[in-house]
Backbone as a printed PyTorch tensor [residue, N CA C, xyz], in Angstrom:
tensor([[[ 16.6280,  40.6430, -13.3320],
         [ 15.6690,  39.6450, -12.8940],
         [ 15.0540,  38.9400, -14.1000]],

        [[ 14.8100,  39.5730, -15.0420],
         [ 14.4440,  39.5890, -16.2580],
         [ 14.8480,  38.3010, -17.1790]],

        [[ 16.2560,  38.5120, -16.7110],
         [ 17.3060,  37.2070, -17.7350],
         [ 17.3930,  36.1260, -16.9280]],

        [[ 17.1460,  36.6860, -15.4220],
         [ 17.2100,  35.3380, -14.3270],
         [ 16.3610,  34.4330, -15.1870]],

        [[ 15.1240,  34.8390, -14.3220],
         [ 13.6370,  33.9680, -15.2190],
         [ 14.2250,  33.2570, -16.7980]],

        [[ 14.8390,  33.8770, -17.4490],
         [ 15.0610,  33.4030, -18.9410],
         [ 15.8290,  32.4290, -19.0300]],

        [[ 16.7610,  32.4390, -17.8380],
         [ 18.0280,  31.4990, -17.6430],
         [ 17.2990,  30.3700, -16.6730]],

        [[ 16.4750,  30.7490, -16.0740],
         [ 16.2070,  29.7180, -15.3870],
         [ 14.8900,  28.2970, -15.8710]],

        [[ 14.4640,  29.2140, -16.9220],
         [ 13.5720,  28.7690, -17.7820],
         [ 14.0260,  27.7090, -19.2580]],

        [[ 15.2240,  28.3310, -19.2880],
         [ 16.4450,  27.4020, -20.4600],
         [ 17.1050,  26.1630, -19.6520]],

        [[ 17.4840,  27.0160, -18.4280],
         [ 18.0550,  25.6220, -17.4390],
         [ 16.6250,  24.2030, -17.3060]],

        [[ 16.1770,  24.5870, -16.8870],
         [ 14.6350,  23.6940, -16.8520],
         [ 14.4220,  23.2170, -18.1340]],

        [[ 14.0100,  23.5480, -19.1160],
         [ 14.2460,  23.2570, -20.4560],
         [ 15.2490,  21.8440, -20.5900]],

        [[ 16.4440,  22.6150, -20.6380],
         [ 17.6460,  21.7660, -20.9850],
         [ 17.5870,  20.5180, -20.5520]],

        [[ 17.2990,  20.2540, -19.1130],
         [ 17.2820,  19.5710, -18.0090],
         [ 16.4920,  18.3450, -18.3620]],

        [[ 15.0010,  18.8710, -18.8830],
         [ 13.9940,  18.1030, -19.7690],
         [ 14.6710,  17.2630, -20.4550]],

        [[ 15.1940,  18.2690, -21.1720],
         [ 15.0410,  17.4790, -22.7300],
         [ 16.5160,  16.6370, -22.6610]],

        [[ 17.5060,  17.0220, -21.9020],
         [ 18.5560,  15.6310, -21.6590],
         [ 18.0720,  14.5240, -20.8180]],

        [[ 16.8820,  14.9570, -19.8810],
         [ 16.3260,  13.3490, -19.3280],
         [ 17.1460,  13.4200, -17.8700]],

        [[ 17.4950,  15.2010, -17.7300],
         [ 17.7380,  15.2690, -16.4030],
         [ 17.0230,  16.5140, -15.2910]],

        [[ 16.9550,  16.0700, -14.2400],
         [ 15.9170,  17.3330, -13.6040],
         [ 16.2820,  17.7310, -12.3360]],

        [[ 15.8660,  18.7850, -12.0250],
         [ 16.1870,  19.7270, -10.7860],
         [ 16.6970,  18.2680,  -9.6550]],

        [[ 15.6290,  17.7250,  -9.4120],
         [ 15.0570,  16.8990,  -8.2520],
         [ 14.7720,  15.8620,  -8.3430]],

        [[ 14.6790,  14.8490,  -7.5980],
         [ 13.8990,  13.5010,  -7.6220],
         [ 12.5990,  13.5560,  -7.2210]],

        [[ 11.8530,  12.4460,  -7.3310],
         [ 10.4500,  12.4790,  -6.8660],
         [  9.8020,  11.1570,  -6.4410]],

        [[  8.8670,  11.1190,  -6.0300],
         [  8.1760,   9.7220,  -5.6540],
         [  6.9730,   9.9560,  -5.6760]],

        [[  6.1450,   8.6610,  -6.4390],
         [  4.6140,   9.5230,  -7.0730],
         [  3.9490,   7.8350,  -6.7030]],

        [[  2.9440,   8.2420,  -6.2920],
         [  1.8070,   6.6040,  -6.3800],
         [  1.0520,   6.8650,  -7.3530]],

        [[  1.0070,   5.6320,  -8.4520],
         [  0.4800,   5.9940,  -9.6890],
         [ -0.9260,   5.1310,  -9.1580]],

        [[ -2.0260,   5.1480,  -9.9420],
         [ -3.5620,   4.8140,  -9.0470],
         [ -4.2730,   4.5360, -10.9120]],

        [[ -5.1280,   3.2170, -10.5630],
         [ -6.0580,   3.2230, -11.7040],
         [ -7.8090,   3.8090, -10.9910]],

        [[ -8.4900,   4.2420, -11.9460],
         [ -9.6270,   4.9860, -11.9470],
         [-10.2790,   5.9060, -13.0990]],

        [[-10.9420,   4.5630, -13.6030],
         [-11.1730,   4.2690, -14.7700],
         [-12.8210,   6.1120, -14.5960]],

        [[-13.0870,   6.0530, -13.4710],
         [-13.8570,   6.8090, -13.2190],
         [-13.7660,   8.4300, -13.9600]],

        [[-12.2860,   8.9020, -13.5880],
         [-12.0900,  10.0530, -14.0760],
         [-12.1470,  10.3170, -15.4470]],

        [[-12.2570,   9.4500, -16.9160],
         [-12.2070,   9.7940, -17.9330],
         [-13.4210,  10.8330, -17.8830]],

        [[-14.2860,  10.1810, -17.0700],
         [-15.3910,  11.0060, -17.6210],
         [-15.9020,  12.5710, -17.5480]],

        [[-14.8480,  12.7390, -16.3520],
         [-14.8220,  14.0670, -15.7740],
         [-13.8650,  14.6840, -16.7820]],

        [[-12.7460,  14.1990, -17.5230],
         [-11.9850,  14.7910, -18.2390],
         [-12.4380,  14.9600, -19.6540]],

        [[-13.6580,  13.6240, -19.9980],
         [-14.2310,  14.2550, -21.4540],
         [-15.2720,  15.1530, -21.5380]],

        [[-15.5780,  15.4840, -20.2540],
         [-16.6110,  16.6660, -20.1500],
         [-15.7800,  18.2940, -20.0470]],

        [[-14.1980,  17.9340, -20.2280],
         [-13.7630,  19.6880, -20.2790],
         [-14.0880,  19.8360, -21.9700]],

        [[-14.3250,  21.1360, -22.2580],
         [-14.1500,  21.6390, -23.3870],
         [-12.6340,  21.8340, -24.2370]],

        [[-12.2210,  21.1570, -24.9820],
         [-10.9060,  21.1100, -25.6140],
         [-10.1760,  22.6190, -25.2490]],

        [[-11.2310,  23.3830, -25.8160],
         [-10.8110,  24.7380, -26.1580],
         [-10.3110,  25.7400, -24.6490]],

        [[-10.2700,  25.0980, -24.0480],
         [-10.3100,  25.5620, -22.4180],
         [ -9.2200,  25.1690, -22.0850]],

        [[ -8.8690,  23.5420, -22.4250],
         [ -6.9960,  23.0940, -22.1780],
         [ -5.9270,  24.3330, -22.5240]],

        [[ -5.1170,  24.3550, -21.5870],
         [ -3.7730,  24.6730, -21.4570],
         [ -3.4840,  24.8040, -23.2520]],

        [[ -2.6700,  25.4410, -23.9030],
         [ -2.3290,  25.5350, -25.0450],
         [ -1.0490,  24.5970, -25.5430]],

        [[  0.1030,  24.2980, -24.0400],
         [  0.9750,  23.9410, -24.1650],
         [  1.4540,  22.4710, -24.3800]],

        [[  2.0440,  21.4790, -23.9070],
         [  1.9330,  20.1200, -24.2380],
         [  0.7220,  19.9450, -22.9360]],

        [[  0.8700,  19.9870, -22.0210],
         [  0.1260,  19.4920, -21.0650],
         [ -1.3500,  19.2120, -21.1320]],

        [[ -2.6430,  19.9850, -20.8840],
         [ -3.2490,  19.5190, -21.4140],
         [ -4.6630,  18.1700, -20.1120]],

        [[ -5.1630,  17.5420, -20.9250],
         [ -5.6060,  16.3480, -19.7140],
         [ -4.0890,  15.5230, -19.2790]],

        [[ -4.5420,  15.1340, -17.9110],
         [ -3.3550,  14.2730, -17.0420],
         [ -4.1040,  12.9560, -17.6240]],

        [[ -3.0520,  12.2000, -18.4690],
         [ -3.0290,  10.6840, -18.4270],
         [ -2.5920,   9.8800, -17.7410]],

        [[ -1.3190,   9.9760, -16.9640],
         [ -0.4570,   9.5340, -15.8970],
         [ -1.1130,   9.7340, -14.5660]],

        [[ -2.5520,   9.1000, -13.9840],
         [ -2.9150,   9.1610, -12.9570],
         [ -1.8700,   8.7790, -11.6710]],

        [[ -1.5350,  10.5320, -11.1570],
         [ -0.8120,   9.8600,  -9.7480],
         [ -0.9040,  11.0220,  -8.6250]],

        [[ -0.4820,  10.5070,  -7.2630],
         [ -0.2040,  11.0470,  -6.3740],
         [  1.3530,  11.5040,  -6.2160]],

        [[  1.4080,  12.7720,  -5.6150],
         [  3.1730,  12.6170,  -5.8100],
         [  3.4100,  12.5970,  -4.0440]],

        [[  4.2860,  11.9040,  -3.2300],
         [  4.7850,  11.8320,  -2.6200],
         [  5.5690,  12.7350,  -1.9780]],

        [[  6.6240,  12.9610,  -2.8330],
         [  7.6580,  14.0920,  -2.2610],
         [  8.1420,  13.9830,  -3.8080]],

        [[  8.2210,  15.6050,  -3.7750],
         [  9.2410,  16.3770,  -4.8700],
         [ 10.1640,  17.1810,  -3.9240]],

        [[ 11.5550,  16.7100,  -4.9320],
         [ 12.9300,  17.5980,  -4.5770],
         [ 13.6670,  16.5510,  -3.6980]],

        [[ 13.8450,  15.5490,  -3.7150],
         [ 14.6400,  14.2110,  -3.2110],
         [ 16.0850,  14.9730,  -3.8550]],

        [[ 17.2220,  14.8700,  -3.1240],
         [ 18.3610,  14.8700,  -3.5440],
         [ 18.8020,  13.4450,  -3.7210]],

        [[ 18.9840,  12.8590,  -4.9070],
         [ 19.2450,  11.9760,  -5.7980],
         [ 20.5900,  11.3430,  -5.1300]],

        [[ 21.1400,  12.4170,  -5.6730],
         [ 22.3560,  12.2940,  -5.6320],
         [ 23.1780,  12.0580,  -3.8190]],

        [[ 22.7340,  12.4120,  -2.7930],
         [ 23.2030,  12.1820,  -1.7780],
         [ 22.0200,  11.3320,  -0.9780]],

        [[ 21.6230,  10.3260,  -1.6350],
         [ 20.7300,   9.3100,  -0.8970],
         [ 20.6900,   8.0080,  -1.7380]],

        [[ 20.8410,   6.8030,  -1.3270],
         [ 20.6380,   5.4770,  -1.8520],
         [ 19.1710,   5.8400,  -2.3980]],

        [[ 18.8570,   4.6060,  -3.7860],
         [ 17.6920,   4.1050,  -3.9410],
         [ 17.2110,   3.2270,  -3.0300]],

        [[ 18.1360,   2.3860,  -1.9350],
         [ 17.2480,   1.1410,  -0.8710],
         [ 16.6050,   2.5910,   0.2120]],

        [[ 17.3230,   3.3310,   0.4300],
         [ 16.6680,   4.4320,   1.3730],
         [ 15.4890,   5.1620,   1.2900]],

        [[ 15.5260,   5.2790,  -0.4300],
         [ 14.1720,   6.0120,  -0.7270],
         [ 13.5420,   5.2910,  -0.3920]],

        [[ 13.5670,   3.7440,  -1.8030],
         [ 12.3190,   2.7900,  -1.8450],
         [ 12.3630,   2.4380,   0.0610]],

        [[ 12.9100,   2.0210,   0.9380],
         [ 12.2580,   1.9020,   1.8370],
         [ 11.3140,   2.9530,   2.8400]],

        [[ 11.8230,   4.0570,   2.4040],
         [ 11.0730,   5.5160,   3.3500],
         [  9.9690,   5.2570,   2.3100]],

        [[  9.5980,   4.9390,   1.0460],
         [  7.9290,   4.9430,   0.3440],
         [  7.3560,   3.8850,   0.6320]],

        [[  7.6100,   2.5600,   1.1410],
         [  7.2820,   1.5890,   1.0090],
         [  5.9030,   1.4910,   2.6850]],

        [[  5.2640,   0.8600,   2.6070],
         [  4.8490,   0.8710,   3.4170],
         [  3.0050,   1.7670,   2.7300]],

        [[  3.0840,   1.9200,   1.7790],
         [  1.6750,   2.4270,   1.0070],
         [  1.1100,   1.2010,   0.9910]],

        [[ -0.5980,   1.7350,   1.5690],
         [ -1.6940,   0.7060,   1.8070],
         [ -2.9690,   1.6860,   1.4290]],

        [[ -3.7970,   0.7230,   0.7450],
         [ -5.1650,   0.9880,   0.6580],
         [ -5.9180,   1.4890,  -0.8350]],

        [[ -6.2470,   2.1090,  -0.5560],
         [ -6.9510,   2.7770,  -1.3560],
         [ -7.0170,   4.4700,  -1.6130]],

        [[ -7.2310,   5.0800,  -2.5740],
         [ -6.9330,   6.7650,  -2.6780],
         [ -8.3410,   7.5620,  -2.9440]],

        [[ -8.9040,   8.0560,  -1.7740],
         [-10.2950,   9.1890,  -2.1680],
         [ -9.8070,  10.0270,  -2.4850]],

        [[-10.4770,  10.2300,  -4.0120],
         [-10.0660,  11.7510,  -4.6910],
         [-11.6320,  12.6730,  -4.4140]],

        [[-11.9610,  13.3520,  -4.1320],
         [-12.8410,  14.2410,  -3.5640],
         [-12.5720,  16.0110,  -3.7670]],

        [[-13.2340,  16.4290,  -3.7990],
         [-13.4240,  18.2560,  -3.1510],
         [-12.3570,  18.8090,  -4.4330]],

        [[-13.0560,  18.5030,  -6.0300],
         [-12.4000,  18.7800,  -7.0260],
         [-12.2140,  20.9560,  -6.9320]],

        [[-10.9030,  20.9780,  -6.9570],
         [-10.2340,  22.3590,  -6.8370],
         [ -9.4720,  23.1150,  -7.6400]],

        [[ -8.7310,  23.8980,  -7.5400],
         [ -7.5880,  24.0960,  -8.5320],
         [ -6.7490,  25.4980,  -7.7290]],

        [[ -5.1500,  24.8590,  -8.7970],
         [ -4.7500,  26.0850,  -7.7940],
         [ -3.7880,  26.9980,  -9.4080]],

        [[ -3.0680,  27.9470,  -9.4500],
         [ -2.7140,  28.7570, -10.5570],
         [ -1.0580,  28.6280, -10.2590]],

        [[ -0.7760,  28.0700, -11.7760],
         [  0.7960,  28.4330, -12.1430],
         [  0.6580,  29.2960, -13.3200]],

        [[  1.4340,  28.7770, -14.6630],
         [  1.2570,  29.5450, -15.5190],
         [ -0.0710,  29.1850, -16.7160]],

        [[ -0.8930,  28.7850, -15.6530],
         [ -2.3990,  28.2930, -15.9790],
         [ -2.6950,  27.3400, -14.5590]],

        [[ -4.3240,  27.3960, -15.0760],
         [ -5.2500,  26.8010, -13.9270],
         [ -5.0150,  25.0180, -14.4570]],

        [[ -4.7030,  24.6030, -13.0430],
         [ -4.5220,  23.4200, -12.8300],
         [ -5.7480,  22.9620, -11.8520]],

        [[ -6.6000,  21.8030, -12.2150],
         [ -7.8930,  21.5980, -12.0160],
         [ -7.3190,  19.8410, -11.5700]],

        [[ -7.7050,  19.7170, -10.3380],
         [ -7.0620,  18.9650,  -9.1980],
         [ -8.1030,  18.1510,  -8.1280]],

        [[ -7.9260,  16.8660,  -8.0710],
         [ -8.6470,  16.6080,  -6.7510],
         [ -7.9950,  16.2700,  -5.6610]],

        [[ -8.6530,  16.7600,  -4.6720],
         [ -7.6030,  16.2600,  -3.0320],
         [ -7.3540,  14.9100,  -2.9320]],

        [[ -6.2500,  14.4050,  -2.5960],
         [ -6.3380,  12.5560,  -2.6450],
         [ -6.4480,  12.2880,  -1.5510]],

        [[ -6.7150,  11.4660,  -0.4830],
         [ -6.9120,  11.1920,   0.7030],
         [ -6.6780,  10.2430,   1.0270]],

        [[ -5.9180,   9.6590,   1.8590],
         [ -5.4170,   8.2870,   2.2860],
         [ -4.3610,   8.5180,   3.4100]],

        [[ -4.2170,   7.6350,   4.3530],
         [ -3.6260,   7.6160,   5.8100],
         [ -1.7120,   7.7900,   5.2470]],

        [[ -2.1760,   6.6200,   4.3530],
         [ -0.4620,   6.7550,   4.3540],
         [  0.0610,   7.3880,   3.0300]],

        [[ -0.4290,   8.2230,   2.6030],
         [  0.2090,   9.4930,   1.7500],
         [  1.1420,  10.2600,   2.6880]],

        [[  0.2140,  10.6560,   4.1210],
         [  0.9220,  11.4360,   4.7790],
         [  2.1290,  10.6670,   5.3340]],

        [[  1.8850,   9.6400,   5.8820],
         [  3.1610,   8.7980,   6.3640],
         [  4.7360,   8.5310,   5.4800]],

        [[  3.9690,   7.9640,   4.2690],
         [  4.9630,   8.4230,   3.3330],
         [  5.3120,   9.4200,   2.9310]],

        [[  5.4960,  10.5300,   3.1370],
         [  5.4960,  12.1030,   2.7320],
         [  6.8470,  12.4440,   3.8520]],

        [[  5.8960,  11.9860,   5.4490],
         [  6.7550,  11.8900,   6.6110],
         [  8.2410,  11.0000,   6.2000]],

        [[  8.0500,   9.8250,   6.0870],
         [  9.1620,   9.1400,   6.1080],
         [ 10.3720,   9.7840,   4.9900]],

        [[  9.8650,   9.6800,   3.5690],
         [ 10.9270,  11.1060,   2.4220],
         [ 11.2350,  11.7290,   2.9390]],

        [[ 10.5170,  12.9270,   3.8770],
         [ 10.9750,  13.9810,   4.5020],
         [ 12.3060,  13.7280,   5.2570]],

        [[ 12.2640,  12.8120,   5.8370],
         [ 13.5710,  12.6670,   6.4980],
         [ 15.4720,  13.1240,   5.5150]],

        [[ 14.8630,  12.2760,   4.3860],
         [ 15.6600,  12.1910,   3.5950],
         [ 16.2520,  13.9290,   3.1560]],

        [[ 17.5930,  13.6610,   2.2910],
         [ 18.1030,  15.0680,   1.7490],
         [ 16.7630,  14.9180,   1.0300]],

        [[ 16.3420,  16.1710,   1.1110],
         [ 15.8580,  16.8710,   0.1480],
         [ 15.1940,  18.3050,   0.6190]],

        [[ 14.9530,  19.4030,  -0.8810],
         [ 14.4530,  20.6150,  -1.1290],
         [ 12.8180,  20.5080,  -1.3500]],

        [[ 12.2720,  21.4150,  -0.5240],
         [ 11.0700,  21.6710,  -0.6030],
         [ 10.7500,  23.2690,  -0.3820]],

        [[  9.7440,  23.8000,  -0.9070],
         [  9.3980,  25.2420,  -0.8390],
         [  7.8510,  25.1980,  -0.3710]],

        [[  7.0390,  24.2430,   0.2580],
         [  5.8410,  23.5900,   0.5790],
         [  5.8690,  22.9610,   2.0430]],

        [[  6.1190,  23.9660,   2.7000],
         [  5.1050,  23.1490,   3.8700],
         [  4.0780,  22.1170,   4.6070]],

        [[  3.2470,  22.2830,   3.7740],
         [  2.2090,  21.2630,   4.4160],
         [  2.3700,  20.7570,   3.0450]],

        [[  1.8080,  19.7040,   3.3910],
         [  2.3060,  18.4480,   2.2170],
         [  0.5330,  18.8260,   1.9040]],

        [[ -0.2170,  18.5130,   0.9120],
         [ -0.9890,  18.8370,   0.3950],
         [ -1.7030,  17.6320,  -0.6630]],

        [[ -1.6800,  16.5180,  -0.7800],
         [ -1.5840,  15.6270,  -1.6150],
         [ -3.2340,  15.8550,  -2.2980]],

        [[ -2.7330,  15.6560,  -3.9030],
         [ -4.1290,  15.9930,  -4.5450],
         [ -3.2080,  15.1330,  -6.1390]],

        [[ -4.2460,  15.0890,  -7.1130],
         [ -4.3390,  14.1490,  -8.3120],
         [ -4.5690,  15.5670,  -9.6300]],

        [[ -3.8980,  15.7710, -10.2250],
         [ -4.0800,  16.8130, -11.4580],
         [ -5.2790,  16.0260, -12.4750]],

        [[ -6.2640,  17.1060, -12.2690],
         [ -6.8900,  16.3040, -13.8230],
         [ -6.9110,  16.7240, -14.7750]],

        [[ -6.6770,  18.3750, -15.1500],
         [ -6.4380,  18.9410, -16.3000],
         [ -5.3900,  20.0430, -16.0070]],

        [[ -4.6090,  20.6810, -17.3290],
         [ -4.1100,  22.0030, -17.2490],
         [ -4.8950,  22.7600, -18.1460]],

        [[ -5.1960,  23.9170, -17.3600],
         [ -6.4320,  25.1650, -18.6630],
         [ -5.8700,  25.9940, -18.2530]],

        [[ -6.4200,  26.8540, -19.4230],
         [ -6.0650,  28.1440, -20.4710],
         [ -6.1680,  28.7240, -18.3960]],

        [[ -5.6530,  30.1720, -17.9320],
         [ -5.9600,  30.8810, -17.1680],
         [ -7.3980,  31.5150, -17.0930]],

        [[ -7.9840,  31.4440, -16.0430],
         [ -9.4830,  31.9170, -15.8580],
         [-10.5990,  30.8570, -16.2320]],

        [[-10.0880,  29.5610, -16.8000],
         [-10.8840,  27.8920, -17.1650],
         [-11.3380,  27.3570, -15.6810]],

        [[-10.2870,  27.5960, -14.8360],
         [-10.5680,  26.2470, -14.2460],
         [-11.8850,  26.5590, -13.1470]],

        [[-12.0520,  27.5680, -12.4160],
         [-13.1870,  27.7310, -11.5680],
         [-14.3950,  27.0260, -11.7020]],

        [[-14.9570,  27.6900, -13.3860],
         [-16.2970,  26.9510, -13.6470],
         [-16.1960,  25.1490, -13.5650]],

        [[-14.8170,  24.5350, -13.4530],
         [-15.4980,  23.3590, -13.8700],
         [-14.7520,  22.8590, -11.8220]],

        [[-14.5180,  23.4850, -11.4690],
         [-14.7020,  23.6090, -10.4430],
         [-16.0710,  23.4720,  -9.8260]],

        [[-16.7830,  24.2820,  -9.8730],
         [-18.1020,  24.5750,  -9.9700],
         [-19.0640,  23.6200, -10.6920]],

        [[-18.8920,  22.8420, -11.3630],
         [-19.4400,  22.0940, -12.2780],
         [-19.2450,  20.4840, -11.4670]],

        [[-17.7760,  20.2680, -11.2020],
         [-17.6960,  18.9570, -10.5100],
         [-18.0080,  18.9550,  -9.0140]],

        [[-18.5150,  19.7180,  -8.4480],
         [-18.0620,  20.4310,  -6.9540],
         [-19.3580,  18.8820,  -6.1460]],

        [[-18.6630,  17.6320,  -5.3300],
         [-19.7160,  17.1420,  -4.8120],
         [-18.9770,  15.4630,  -5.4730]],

        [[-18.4010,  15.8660,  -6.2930],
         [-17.5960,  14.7360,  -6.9320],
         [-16.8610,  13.6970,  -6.2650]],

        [[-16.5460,  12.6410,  -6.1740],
         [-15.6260,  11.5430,  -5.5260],
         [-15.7560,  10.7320,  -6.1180]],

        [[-14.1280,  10.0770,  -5.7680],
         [-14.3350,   8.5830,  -6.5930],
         [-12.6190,   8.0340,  -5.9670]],

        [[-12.9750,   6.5720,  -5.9090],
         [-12.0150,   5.8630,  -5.2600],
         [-11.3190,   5.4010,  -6.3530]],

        [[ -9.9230,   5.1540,  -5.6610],
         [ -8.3110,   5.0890,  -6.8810],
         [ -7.9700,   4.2200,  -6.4680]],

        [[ -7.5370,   2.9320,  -7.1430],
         [ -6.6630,   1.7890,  -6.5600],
         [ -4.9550,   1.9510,  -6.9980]],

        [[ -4.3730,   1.9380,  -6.1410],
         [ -2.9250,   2.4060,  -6.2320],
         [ -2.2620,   1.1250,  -6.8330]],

        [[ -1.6410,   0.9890,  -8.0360],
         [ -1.2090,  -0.1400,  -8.5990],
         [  0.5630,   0.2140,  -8.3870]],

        [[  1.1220,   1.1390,  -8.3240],
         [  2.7160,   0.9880,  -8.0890],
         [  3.3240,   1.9030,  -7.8880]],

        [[  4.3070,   2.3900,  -6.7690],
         [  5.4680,   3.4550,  -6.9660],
         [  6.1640,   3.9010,  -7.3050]],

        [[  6.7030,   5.7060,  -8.2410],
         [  7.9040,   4.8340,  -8.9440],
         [  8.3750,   6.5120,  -8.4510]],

        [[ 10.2220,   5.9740,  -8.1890],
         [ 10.7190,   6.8260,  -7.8130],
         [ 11.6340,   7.3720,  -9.0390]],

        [[ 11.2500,   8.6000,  -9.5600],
         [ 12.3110,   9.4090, -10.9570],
         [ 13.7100,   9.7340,  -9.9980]],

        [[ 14.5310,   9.6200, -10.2440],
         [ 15.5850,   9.9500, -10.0180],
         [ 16.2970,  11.7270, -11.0300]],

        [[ 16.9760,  12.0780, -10.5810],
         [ 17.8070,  13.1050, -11.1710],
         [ 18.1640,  13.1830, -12.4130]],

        [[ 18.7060,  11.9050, -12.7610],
         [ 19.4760,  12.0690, -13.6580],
         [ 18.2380,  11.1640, -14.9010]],

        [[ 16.9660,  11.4910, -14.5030],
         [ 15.8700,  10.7500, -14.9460],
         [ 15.6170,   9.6310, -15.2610]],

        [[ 16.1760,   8.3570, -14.6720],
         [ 16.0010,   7.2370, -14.6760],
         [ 14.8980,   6.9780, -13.4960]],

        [[ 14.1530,   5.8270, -13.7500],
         [ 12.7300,   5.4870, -13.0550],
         [ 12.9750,   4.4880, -12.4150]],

        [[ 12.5640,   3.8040, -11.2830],
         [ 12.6080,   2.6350, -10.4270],
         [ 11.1840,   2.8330,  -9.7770]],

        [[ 10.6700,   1.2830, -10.7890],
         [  9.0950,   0.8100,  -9.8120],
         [  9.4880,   0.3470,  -8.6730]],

        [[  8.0980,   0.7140,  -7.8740],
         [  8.5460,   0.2430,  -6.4900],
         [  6.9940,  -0.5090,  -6.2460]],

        [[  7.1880,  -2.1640,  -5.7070],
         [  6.1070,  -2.4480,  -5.5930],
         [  4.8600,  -2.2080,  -4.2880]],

        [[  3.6460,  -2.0920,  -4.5190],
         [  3.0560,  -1.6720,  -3.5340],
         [  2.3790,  -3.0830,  -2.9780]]])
């Protein structure tokens, strides 16, 4: 099991760094100029150690695990298309990988719709309920609660400026909103 994890951790790796990945994805990227401020109030020393770190790439993700490869790009971009409005980020949370990821819920009608429509499509998921939320930091393990606790009451509205669907073989296609 041991070497699994090791092999599967090199595969992922590899995957990176040739500019190719498990899965496809579809993410609504959002401006909100609001959150810097919540992110210059973490303590450096509390970030994640690894590249990650504060999220600069403000987005929502759509659907992860699109099979790339057995679906058109007119199929995707039309199953995402159809995003309207505006994005409430609210009820700042976090949930644990190999560190605390410090997150707000995103809220909007057609996250879920679009989530619905991908779904149709090939693809792998290990997530059930679609869950849509905005990363605002990665920290060290045992970080993220207090600032949990610290932002707890927080909101702030996101204007969604464009879609972009990563493909497999890691090439990007904006999709306009």
């Amino acid at each position: 099991m041991k070497y699994f994890k090791l092999f599967e951790q090199f595969s992922a790796d590899l995957n990176e760094a040739s500019g190719a990945y498990d899965y496809g994805c579809v993410m609504v990227y959002f401006k909100c100029p609001d959150i810097r401020s919540i992110q210059d109030a973490i303590n450096p020393e509390h970030l994640d150690g690894s590249e990650k770190g504060i999220e600069d790439e403000h987005h929502v993700t759509l659907l992860y695990g699109i099979h790339s490869h057995q679906v058109s790009d007119e199929d995707v971009i039309a199953a995402a298309k159809g995003f309207a409005g505006t994005i409430e980020l609210k009820n700042v949370g976090m949930f644990q990988n190999d560190c605390d990821v410090l997150k707000f819920e995103a809220s909007n009608p057609t996250l879920h719709a679009c989530n619905f429509n991908l779904k149709k499509l090939p693809h792998t998921s290990s997530y059930p309920n679609y869950e849509p939320h905005s990363t605002i930091a990665y920290l060290k393990k045992g970080m993220g609660q207090r600032y949990v606790d610290q932002f707890d009451g927080i909101t702030h509205t996101a204007t969604p400026t464009h879609l972009v669907y990563s493909k497999q073989d890691g090439s990007k296609i904006n999709i306009e909103i």
